[in-house]
C-alpha positions as YAML, in Angstrom:
chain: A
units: angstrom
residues:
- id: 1
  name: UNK
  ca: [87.41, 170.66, 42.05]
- id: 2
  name: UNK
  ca: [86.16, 167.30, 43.37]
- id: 3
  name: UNK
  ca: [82.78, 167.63, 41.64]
- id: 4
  name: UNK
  ca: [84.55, 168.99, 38.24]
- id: 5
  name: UNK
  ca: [86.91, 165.69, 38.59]
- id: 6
  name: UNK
  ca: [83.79, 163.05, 38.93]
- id: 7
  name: UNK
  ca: [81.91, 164.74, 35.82]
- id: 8
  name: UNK
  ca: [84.58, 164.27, 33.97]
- id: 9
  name: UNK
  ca: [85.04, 160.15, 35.12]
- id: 10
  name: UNK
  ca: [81.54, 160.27, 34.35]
- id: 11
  name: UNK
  ca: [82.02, 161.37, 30.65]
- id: 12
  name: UNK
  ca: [84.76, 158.75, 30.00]
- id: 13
  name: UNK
  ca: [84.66, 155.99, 32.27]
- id: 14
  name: UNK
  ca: [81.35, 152.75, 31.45]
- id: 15
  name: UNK
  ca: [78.17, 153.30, 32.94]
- id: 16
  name: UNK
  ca: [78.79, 149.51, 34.04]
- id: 17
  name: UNK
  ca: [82.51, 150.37, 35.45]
- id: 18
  name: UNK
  ca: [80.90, 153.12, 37.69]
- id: 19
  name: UNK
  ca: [77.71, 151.00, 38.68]
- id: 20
  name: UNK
  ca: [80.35, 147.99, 39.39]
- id: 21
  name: UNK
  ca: [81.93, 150.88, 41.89]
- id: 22
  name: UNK
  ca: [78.99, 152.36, 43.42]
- id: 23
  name: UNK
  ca: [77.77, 148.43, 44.22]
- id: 24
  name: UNK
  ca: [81.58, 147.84, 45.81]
- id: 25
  name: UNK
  ca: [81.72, 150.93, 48.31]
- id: 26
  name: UNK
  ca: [78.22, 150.42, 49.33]
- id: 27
  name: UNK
  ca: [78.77, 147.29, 49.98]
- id: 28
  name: UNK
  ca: [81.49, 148.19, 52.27]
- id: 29
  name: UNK
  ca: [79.72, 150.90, 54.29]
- id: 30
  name: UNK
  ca: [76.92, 147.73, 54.99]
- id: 31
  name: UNK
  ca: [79.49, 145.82, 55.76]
- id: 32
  name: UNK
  ca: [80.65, 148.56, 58.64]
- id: 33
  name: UNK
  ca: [77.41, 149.70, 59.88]
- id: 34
  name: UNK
  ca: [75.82, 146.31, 60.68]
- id: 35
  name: UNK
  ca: [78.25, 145.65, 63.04]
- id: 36
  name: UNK
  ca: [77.76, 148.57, 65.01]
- id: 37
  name: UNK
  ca: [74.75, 149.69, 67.23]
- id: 38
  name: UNK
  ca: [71.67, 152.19, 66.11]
- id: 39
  name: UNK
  ca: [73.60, 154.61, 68.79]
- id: 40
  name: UNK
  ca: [77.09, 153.97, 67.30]
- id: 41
  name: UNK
  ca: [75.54, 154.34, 63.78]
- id: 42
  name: UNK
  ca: [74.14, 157.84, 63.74]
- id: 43
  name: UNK
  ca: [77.23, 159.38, 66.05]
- id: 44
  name: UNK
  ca: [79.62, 157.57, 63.34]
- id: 45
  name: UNK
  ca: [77.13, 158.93, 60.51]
- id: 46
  name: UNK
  ca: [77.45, 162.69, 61.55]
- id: 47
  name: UNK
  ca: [81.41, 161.92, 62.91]
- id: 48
  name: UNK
  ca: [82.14, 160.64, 59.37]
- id: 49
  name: UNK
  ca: [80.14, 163.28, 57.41]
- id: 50
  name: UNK
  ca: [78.44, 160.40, 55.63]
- id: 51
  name: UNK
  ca: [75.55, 162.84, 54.70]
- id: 52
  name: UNK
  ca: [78.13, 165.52, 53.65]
- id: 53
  name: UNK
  ca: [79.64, 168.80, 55.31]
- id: 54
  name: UNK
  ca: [78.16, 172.72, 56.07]
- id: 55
  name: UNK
  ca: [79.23, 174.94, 53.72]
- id: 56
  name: UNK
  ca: [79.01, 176.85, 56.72]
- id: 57
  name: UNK
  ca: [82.17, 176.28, 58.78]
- id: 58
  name: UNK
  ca: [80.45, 177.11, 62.41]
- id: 59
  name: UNK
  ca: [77.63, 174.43, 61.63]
- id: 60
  name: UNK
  ca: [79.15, 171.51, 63.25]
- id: 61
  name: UNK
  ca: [76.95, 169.19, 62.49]
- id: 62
  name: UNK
  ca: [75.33, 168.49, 59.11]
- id: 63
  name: UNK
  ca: [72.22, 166.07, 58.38]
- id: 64
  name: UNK
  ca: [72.31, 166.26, 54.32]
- id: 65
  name: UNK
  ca: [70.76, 168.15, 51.12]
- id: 66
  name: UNK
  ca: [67.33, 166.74, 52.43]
- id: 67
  name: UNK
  ca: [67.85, 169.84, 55.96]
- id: 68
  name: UNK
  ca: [69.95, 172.19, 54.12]
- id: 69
  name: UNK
  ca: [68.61, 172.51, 50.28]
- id: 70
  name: UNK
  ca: [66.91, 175.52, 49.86]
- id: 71
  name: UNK
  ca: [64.72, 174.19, 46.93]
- id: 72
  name: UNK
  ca: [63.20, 171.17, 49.10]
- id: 73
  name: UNK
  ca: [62.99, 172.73, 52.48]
- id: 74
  name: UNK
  ca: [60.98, 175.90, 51.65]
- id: 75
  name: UNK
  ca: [58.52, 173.90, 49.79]
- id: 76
  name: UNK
  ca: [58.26, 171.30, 52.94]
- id: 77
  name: UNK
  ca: [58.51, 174.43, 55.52]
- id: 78
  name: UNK
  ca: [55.40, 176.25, 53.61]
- id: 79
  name: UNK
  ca: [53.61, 172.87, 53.84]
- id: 80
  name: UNK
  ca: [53.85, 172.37, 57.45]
- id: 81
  name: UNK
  ca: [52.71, 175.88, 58.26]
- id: 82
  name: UNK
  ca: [49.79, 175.46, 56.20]
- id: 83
  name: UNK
  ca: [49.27, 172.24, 58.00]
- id: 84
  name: UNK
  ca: [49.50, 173.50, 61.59]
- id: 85
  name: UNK
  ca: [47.90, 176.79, 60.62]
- id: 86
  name: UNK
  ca: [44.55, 175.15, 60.03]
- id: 87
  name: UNK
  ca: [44.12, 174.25, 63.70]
- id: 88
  name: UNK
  ca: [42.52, 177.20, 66.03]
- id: 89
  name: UNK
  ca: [45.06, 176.44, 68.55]
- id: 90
  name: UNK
  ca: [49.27, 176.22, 68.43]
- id: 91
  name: UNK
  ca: [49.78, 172.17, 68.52]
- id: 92
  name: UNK
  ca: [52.14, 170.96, 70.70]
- id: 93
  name: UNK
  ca: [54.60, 169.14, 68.34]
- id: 94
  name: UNK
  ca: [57.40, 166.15, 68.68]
- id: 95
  name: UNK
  ca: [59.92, 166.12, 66.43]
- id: 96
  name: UNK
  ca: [62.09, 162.54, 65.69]
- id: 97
  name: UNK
  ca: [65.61, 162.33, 64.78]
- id: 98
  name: UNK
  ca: [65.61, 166.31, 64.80]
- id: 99
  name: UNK
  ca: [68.91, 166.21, 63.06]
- id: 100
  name: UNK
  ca: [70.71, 169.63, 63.15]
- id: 101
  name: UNK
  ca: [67.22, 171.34, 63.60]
- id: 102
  name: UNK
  ca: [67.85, 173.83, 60.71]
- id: 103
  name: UNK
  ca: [64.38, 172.72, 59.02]
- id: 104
  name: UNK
  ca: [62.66, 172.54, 63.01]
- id: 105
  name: UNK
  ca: [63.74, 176.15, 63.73]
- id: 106
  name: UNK
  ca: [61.96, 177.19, 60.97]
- id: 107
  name: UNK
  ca: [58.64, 175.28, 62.47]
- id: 108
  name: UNK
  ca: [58.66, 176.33, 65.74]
- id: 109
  name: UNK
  ca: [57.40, 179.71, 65.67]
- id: 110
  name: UNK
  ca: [54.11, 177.80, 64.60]
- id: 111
  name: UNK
  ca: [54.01, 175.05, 67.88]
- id: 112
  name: UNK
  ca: [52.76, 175.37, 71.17]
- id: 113
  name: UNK
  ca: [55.48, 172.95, 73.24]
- id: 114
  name: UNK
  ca: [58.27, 171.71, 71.17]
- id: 115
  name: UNK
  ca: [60.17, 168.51, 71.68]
- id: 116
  name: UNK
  ca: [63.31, 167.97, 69.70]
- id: 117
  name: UNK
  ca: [64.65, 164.54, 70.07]
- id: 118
  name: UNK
  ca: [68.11, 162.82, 68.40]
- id: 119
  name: UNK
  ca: [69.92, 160.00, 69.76]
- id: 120
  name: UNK
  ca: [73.34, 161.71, 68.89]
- id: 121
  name: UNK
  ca: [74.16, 163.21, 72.08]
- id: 122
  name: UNK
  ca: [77.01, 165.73, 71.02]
- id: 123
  name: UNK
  ca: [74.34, 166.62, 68.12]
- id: 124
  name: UNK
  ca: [71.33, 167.25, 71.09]
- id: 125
  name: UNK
  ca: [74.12, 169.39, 72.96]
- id: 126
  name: UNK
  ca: [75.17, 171.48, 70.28]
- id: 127
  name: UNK
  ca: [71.45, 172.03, 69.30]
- id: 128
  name: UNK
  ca: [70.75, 173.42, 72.92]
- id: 129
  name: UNK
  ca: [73.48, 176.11, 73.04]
- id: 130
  name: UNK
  ca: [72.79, 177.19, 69.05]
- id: 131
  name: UNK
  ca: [68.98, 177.37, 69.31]
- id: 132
  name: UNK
  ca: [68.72, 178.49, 73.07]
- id: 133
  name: UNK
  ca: [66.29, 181.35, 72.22]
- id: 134
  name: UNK
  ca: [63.37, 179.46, 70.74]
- id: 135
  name: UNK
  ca: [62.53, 177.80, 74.06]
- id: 136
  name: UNK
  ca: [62.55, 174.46, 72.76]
- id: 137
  name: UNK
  ca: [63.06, 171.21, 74.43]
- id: 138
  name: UNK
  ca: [65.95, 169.10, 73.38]
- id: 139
  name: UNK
  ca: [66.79, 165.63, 74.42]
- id: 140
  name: UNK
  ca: [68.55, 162.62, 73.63]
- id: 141
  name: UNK
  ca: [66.39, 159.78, 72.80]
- id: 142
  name: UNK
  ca: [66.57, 156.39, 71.02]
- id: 143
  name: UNK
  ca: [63.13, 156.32, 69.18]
- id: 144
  name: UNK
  ca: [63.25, 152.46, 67.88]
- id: 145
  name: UNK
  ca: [63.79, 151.59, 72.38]
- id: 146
  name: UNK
  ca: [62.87, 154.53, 74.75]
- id: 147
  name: UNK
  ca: [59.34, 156.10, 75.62]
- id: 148
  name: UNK
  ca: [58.56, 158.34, 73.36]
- id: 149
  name: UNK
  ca: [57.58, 161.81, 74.66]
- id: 150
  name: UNK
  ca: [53.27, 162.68, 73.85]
- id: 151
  name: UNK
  ca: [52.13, 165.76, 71.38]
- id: 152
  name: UNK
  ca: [49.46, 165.89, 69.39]
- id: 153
  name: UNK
  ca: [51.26, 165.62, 66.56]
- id: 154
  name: UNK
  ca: [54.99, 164.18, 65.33]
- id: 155
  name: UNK
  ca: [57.15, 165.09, 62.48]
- id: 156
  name: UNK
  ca: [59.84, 162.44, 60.85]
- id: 157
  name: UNK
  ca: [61.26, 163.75, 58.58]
- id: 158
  name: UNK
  ca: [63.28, 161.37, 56.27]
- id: 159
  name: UNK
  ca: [64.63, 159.04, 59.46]
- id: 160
  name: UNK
  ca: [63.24, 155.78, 58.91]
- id: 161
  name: UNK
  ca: [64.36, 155.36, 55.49]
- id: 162
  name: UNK
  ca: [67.52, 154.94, 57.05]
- id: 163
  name: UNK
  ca: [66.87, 152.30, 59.22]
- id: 164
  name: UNK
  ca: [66.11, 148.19, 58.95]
- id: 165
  name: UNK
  ca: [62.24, 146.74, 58.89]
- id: 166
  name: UNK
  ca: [63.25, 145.40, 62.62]
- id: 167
  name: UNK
  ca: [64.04, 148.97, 63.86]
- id: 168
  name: UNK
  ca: [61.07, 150.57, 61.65]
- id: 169
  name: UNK
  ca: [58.68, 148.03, 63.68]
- id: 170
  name: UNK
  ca: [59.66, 148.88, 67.38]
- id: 171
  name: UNK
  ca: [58.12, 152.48, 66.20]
- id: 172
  name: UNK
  ca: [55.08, 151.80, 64.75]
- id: 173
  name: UNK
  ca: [53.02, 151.19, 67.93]
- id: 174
  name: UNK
  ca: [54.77, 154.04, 69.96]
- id: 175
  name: UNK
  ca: [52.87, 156.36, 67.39]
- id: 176
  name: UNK
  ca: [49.17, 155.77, 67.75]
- id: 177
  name: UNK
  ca: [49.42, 155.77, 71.21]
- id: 178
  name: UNK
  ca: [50.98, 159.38, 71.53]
- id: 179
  name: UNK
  ca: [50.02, 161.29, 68.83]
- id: 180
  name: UNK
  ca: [46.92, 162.12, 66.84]
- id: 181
  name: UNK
  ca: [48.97, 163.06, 63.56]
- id: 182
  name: UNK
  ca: [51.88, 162.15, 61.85]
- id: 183
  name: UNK
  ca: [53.54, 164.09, 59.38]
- id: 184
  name: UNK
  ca: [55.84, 161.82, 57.77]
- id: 185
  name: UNK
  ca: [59.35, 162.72, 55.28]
- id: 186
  name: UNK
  ca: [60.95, 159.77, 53.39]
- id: 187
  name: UNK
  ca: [62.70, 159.69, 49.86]
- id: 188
  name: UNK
  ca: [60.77, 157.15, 47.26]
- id: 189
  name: UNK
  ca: [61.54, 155.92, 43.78]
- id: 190
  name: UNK
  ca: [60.36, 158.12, 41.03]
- id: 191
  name: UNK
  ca: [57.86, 155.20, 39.93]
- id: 192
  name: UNK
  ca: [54.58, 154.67, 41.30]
- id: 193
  name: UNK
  ca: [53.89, 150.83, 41.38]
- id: 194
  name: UNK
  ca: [57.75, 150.91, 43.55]
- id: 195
  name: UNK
  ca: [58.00, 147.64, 46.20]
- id: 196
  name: UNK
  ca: [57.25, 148.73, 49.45]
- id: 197
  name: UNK
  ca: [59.48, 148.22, 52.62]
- id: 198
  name: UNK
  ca: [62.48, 146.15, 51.18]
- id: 199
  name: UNK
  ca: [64.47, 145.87, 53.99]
- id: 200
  name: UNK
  ca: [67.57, 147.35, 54.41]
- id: 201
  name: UNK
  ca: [70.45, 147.59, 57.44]
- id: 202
  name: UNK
  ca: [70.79, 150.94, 59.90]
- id: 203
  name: UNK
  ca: [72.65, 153.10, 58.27]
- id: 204
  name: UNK
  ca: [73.54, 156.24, 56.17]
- id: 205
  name: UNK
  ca: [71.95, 154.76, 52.86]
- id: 206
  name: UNK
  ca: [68.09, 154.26, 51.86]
- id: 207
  name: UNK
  ca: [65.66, 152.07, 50.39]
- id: 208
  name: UNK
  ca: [66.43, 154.00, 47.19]
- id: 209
  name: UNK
  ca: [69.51, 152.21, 46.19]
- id: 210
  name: UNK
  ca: [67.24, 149.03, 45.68]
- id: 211
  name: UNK
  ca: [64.61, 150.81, 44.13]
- id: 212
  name: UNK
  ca: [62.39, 150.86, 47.42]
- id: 213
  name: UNK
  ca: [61.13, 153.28, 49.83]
- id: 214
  name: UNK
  ca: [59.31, 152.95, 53.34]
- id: 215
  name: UNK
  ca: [55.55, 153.10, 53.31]
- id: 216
  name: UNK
  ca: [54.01, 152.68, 56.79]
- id: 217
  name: UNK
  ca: [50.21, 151.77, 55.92]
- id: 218
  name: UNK
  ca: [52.15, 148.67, 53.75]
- id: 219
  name: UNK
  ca: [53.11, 145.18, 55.08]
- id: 220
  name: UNK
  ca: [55.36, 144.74, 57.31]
- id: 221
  name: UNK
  ca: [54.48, 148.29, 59.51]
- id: 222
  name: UNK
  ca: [50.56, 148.18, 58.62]
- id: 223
  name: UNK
  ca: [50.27, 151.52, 60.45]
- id: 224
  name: UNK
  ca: [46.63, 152.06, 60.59]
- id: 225
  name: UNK
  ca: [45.48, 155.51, 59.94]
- id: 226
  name: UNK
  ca: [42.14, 157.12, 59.25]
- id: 227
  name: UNK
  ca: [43.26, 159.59, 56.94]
- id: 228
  name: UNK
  ca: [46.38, 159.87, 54.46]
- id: 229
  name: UNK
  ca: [47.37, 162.90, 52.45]
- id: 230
  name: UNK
  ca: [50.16, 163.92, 50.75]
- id: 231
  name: UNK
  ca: [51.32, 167.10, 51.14]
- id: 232
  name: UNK
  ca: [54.28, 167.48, 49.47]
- id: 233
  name: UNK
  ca: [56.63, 165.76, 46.52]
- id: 234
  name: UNK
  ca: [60.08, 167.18, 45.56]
- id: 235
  name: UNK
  ca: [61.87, 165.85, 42.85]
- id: 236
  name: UNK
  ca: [65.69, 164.86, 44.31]
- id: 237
  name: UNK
  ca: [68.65, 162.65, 43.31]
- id: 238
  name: UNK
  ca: [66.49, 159.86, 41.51]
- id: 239
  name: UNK
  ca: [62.97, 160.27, 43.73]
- id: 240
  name: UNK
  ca: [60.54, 162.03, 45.39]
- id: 241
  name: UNK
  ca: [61.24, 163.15, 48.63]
- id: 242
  name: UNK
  ca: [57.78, 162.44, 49.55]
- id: 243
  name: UNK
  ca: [55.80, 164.11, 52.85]
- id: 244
  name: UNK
  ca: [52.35, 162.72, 53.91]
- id: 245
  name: UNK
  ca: [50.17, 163.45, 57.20]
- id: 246
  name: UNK
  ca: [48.73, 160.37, 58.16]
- id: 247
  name: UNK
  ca: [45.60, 161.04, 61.23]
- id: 248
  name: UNK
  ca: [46.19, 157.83, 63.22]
- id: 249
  name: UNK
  ca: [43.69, 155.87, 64.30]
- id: 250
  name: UNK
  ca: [44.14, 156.44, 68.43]
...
Protein backbone atom coordinates (compact mmCIF):
# COMPACT_ATOMS: atom_id res chain seq x y z
CA UNK A 1 0.00 0.00 0.00
CA UNK A 2 2.88 2.30 1.00
CA UNK A 3 4.61 1.96 -2.37
CA UNK A 4 1.08 2.35 -4.34
CA UNK A 5 0.60 5.69 -2.06
CA UNK A 6 4.23 7.31 -3.04
CA UNK A 7 3.61 6.56 -6.93
CA UNK A 8 0.78 8.21 -6.78
CA UNK A 9 2.50 11.61 -4.79
CA UNK A 10 4.87 11.09 -7.42
CA UNK A 11 2.32 11.56 -10.32
CA UNK A 12 0.80 14.73 -8.75
CA UNK A 13 3.00 16.36 -6.44
CA UNK A 14 6.46 18.93 -8.34
CA UNK A 15 9.49 17.24 -9.08
CA UNK A 16 10.94 20.39 -7.10
CA UNK A 17 8.33 19.84 -4.02
CA UNK A 18 9.65 16.18 -3.70
CA UNK A 19 13.46 17.09 -4.32
CA UNK A 20 12.81 20.09 -1.65
CA UNK A 21 11.67 16.87 0.67
CA UNK A 22 14.19 14.36 -0.08
CA UNK A 23 17.00 17.38 0.64
CA UNK A 24 14.95 18.09 4.20
CA UNK A 25 14.88 14.39 5.66
CA UNK A 26 18.34 13.76 4.57
CA UNK A 27 19.38 16.47 6.03
CA UNK A 28 17.97 15.36 9.23
CA UNK A 29 19.33 11.79 9.29
CA UNK A 30 23.08 13.84 8.87
CA UNK A 31 22.12 15.80 11.33
CA UNK A 32 21.55 12.49 13.75
CA UNK A 33 24.29 10.33 12.66
CA UNK A 34 27.20 12.79 13.06
CA UNK A 35 26.64 13.00 16.46
CA UNK A 36 26.87 9.52 17.17
CA UNK A 37 29.91 7.08 16.99
CA UNK A 38 30.89 4.60 13.85
CA UNK A 39 29.73 1.81 16.60
CA UNK A 40 26.48 3.65 17.54
CA UNK A 41 25.90 4.30 13.78
CA UNK A 42 25.69 0.87 12.25
CA UNK A 43 23.75 -0.76 15.55
CA UNK A 44 21.23 2.37 15.11
CA UNK A 45 21.36 1.68 11.16
CA UNK A 46 20.19 -2.04 11.43
CA UNK A 47 17.98 -1.05 14.93
CA UNK A 48 16.19 1.58 12.78
CA UNK A 49 15.86 -0.50 9.55
CA UNK A 50 17.44 2.42 7.74
CA UNK A 51 18.38 -0.02 4.86
CA UNK A 52 14.83 -1.54 4.96
CA UNK A 53 13.19 -4.82 6.49
CA UNK A 54 13.28 -8.95 5.48
CA UNK A 55 10.47 -9.88 3.78
CA UNK A 56 11.36 -12.76 5.66
CA UNK A 57 10.05 -12.37 9.22
CA UNK A 58 12.83 -14.83 10.97
CA UNK A 59 15.70 -12.67 9.26
CA UNK A 60 16.36 -10.32 12.01
CA UNK A 61 18.61 -8.39 10.60
CA UNK A 62 18.55 -6.83 7.13
CA UNK A 63 21.58 -4.99 5.25
CA UNK A 64 19.50 -3.63 2.02
CA UNK A 65 18.50 -4.48 -1.79
CA UNK A 66 22.39 -4.39 -2.42
CA UNK A 67 22.50 -8.40 0.07
CA UNK A 68 19.07 -9.41 -0.66
CA UNK A 69 18.18 -8.55 -4.54
CA UNK A 70 18.21 -11.47 -6.45
CA UNK A 71 19.05 -9.62 -9.77
CA UNK A 72 22.43 -7.99 -8.31
CA UNK A 73 23.62 -10.71 -6.05
CA UNK A 74 23.64 -13.68 -8.48
CA UNK A 75 25.46 -11.68 -10.97
CA UNK A 76 28.14 -10.54 -8.09
CA UNK A 77 27.99 -14.29 -6.52
CA UNK A 78 28.88 -15.86 -10.18
CA UNK A 79 31.67 -13.25 -10.34
CA UNK A 80 33.40 -14.09 -7.23
CA UNK A 81 33.38 -17.80 -7.93
CA UNK A 82 34.88 -17.24 -11.16
CA UNK A 83 37.35 -15.10 -9.38
CA UNK A 84 38.41 -17.53 -6.64
CA UNK A 85 37.99 -20.47 -8.99
CA UNK A 86 40.98 -19.45 -11.04
CA UNK A 87 43.41 -20.08 -8.18
CA UNK A 88 44.70 -23.95 -7.83
CA UNK A 89 44.16 -23.68 -4.21
CA UNK A 90 40.84 -22.58 -1.87
CA UNK A 91 41.98 -18.84 -0.70
CA UNK A 92 41.60 -18.08 2.62
CA UNK A 93 39.20 -15.05 2.51
CA UNK A 94 38.26 -11.90 4.97
CA UNK A 95 35.18 -10.52 4.63
CA UNK A 96 34.45 -6.57 5.99
CA UNK A 97 31.29 -5.33 7.31
CA UNK A 98 29.81 -8.94 6.54
CA UNK A 99 26.39 -7.53 7.05
CA UNK A 100 23.73 -10.30 7.48
CA UNK A 101 26.08 -12.72 5.50
CA UNK A 102 23.27 -13.78 3.07
CA UNK A 103 25.63 -12.85 -0.04
CA UNK A 104 28.98 -14.52 2.19
CA UNK A 105 27.11 -17.84 2.66
CA UNK A 106 26.81 -18.11 -0.76
CA UNK A 107 30.89 -17.62 -1.08
CA UNK A 108 32.04 -19.78 1.33
CA UNK A 109 31.75 -23.06 -0.12
CA UNK A 110 34.57 -21.60 -2.46
CA UNK A 111 37.24 -20.35 0.64
CA UNK A 112 39.68 -22.12 2.48
CA UNK A 113 39.42 -20.14 6.16
CA UNK A 114 36.67 -17.68 6.35
CA UNK A 115 36.60 -14.58 8.47
CA UNK A 116 33.36 -12.73 8.80
CA UNK A 117 33.75 -9.48 10.54
CA UNK A 118 30.84 -6.60 11.53
CA UNK A 119 31.10 -4.18 14.20
CA UNK A 120 27.33 -4.72 15.13
CA UNK A 121 27.64 -7.10 17.84
CA UNK A 122 23.92 -8.40 18.12
CA UNK A 123 24.33 -8.68 14.11
CA UNK A 124 27.90 -10.97 14.63
CA UNK A 125 25.78 -13.03 17.29
CA UNK A 126 22.88 -13.72 15.33
CA UNK A 127 25.17 -14.61 12.32
CA UNK A 128 26.93 -17.35 14.53
CA UNK A 129 23.82 -19.28 15.64
CA UNK A 130 22.06 -18.91 11.86
CA UNK A 131 25.15 -19.95 9.86
CA UNK A 132 26.72 -22.41 12.48
CA UNK A 133 27.19 -25.18 9.85
CA UNK A 134 29.51 -23.51 7.38
CA UNK A 135 32.38 -23.41 9.88
CA UNK A 136 33.00 -19.89 9.51
CA UNK A 137 34.60 -17.47 11.78
CA UNK A 138 32.59 -14.58 13.02
CA UNK A 139 33.71 -11.66 15.01
CA UNK A 140 33.06 -8.28 15.99
CA UNK A 141 35.45 -5.84 14.65
CA UNK A 142 35.72 -2.06 14.01
CA UNK A 143 37.61 -2.02 10.60
CA UNK A 144 38.33 1.99 10.40
CA UNK A 145 40.37 1.21 14.47
CA UNK A 146 41.14 -2.51 15.24
CA UNK A 147 43.77 -4.98 13.60
CA UNK A 148 42.48 -6.33 10.92
CA UNK A 149 42.58 -10.16 10.71
CA UNK A 150 45.30 -11.51 7.42
CA UNK A 151 43.88 -13.62 4.19
CA UNK A 152 45.00 -13.53 1.06
CA UNK A 153 42.32 -11.88 -0.12
CA UNK A 154 39.30 -9.36 1.32
CA UNK A 155 35.89 -8.69 0.10
CA UNK A 156 33.97 -5.14 0.87
CA UNK A 157 31.27 -5.19 -0.39
CA UNK A 158 29.44 -1.77 -0.60
CA UNK A 159 30.76 -0.57 3.17
CA UNK A 160 32.82 2.31 2.59
CA UNK A 161 30.46 4.19 0.58
CA UNK A 162 28.85 4.63 3.72
CA UNK A 163 31.38 6.08 5.60
CA UNK A 164 33.39 9.76 5.76
CA UNK A 165 36.99 10.30 3.79
CA UNK A 166 38.47 10.34 7.61
CA UNK A 167 37.10 6.81 8.34
CA UNK A 168 37.81 5.57 4.57
CA UNK A 169 41.62 6.64 5.32
CA UNK A 170 42.29 4.69 8.66
CA UNK A 171 41.60 1.55 6.13
CA UNK A 172 43.59 2.09 3.37
CA UNK A 173 46.98 1.05 4.85
CA UNK A 174 45.48 -1.94 6.90
CA UNK A 175 44.90 -3.47 3.31
CA UNK A 176 48.24 -3.82 1.60
CA UNK A 177 49.69 -5.05 4.50
CA UNK A 178 47.25 -8.13 4.92
CA UNK A 179 46.01 -9.05 1.85
CA UNK A 180 47.22 -9.70 -1.67
CA UNK A 181 43.67 -8.91 -3.31
CA UNK A 182 40.88 -6.86 -2.82
CA UNK A 183 37.66 -7.36 -4.23
CA UNK A 184 35.90 -4.23 -3.75
CA UNK A 185 31.60 -3.42 -3.90
CA UNK A 186 30.52 0.28 -3.91
CA UNK A 187 27.47 2.02 -5.71
CA UNK A 188 28.72 4.90 -8.38
CA UNK A 189 26.90 7.46 -10.47
CA UNK A 190 25.71 6.25 -13.77
CA UNK A 191 28.26 8.79 -15.49
CA UNK A 192 31.73 8.10 -16.17
CA UNK A 193 33.75 11.41 -15.73
CA UNK A 194 31.68 11.32 -11.81
CA UNK A 195 33.97 13.34 -8.91
CA UNK A 196 35.71 11.00 -6.97
CA UNK A 197 35.64 10.74 -3.06
CA UNK A 198 33.34 13.75 -2.09
CA UNK A 199 33.21 13.37 1.34
CA UNK A 200 30.38 12.50 3.15
CA UNK A 201 29.45 11.74 7.16
CA UNK A 202 29.10 7.86 8.64
CA UNK A 203 26.04 6.88 7.98
CA UNK A 204 23.15 5.00 6.19
CA UNK A 205 23.39 7.25 2.94
CA UNK A 206 26.17 7.29 0.04
CA UNK A 207 28.22 9.33 -2.08
CA UNK A 208 25.36 8.93 -4.57
CA UNK A 209 23.11 11.55 -3.25
CA UNK A 210 25.85 14.16 -4.33
CA UNK A 211 26.54 12.58 -7.42
CA UNK A 212 29.86 10.87 -6.07
CA UNK A 213 31.11 7.52 -5.35
CA UNK A 214 34.35 6.15 -3.53
CA UNK A 215 37.27 5.25 -5.73
CA UNK A 216 40.32 4.03 -3.75
CA UNK A 217 43.26 4.40 -6.43
CA UNK A 218 41.84 8.42 -6.44
CA UNK A 219 43.02 11.28 -4.15
CA UNK A 220 42.46 11.31 -0.99
CA UNK A 221 42.88 7.10 -0.45
CA UNK A 222 45.61 6.73 -3.38
CA UNK A 223 45.47 2.97 -2.74
CA UNK A 224 48.23 1.68 -4.82
CA UNK A 225 47.55 -1.43 -6.68
CA UNK A 226 49.27 -3.31 -9.45
CA UNK A 227 46.35 -4.47 -11.15
CA UNK A 228 42.58 -3.16 -11.40
CA UNK A 229 39.70 -4.96 -13.04
CA UNK A 230 36.29 -4.69 -13.00
CA UNK A 231 34.37 -7.48 -12.65
CA UNK A 232 31.08 -6.60 -12.37
CA UNK A 233 28.45 -3.47 -13.04
CA UNK A 234 24.70 -3.70 -12.12
CA UNK A 235 22.49 -1.13 -12.99
CA UNK A 236 20.52 0.00 -9.45
CA UNK A 237 18.51 2.98 -8.12
CA UNK A 238 20.41 5.74 -10.23
CA UNK A 239 24.12 3.83 -10.55
CA UNK A 240 26.18 1.12 -10.96
CA UNK A 241 26.76 -0.95 -8.21
CA UNK A 242 30.22 -1.36 -9.31
CA UNK A 243 32.74 -4.50 -8.14
CA UNK A 244 36.51 -4.33 -8.99
CA UNK A 245 39.54 -6.65 -7.76
CA UNK A 246 42.29 -4.52 -7.20
CA UNK A 247 46.00 -6.90 -6.68
CA UNK A 248 47.67 -4.61 -4.12
CA UNK A 249 50.91 -3.74 -4.30
CA UNK A 250 52.31 -5.70 -0.87
Amino acid sequence: MKNILKKILKIFIPKIILKKRRNYLSNQIKIKYKKLTIKEVFNNIYHSAEWGKSKNPEQKFFSGEGSSNISIVSKYIDGVNIFLESFSSKLDVVDLGCGDFLVGSKIRPLCGLYIACDIVAPLIEYNKKKYQTLNVDFRTLDLTHDNLPSADVVFIRQVLQHLSNIDVKKIIPKLAQNYNYLVLTEHLPIIENFTHNLDTYTGPETRLNSGSGVVLTSPPFNLEVEDEKIMLKVLSDGGYITTTIYKLKT
